[in-house]
PAPA-194039 format. One record per residue (C-alpha): residue in one letter; x, y, z. Coordinates in pm, whole numbers, plus 50000, padded with zeros to 5 digits. Layout:
AXYZ/...
end
This chain:
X543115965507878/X545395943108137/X547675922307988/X545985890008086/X542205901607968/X541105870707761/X539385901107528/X542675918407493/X543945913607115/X547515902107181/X549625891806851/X550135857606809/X553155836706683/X553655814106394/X553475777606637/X550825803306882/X548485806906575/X548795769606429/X547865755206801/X545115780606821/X543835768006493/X543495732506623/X542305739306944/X539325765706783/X538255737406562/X538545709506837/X535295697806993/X536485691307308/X539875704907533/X542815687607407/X546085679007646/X549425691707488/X550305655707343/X547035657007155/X548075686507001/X551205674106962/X549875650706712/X548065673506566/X550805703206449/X551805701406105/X555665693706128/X558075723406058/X558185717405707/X562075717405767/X562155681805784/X562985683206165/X561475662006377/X558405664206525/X557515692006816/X558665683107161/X555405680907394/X557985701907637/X557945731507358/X553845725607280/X553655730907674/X555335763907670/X553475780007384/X550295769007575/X551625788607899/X552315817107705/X548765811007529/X547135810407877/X548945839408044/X547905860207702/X544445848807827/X543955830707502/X543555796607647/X542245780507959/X543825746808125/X541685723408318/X544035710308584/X541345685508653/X543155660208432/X546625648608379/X547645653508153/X546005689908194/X543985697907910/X543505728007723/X540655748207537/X540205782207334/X539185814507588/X536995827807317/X535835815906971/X537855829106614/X535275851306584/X535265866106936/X539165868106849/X539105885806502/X536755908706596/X539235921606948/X541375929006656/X539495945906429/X538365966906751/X541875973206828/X543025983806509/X540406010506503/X540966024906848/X545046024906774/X543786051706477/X543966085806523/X540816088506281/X538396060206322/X536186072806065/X538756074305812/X539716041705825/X536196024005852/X535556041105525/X538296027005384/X537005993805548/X533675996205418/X535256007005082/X537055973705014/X533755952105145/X531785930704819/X528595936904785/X527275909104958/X529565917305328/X527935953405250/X524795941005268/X525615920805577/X526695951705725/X523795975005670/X521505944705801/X523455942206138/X523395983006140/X519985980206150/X519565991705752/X518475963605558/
end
């Protein structure tokens, strides 16, 4: 996949994942001060995130294609390219077609599933 495919599963970083988190459960696009406000602090007891360092993690989010800015505004504002869902499951796809056998490591997969997630999965198979 090119490196700026929105489907692509890129890795994301500790301050990457935490303004992910906010922006996946957000109900609208949030500018880089809201989510500014938002971050948990370092836990360091630094102070606060500059809006200059929230703005470069959400370039980097957007060039990863995980985020799209609406220029529309000022300040810009920002929203998730795909749901958590969409996300986990690019990843779960990519694991599997990084292995050299697929089938050996969905059976571990299904292996480690409870009951109830097996169940899930024979019903979206098509199983009941």
């Amino acid at each position: 996949m090119a490196r700026n495919d929105p489907k692509r599963a890129a890795p994301l970083g500790e301050l990457e994942r935490s303004i992910m988190e906010i922006l996946w459960q957000a109900a609208a696009p949030l500018s880089a001060y809201d989510l500014q406000d938002r971050l948990p602090d370092a836990g360091d007891g630094s102070r606060p995130r500059a809006a200059t360092t929230v703005l470069t993690v959400l370039s980097r989010l957007e060039r990863k294609g995980f985020v799209q800015r609406d220029r529309a505004f000022r300040p810009h504002r920002y929203r998730a390219a795909a749901s958590r869902e969409e996300h986990m499951a690019n990843l779960m796809h990519e694991v599997l077609g990084s292995s050299d056998d697929r089938t050996a490591v969905l059976e571990r997969f299904v292996g480690q599933v409870s009951p109830e997630e097996a169940q899930t999965l024979r019903r979206l198979l098509g199983g009941s």
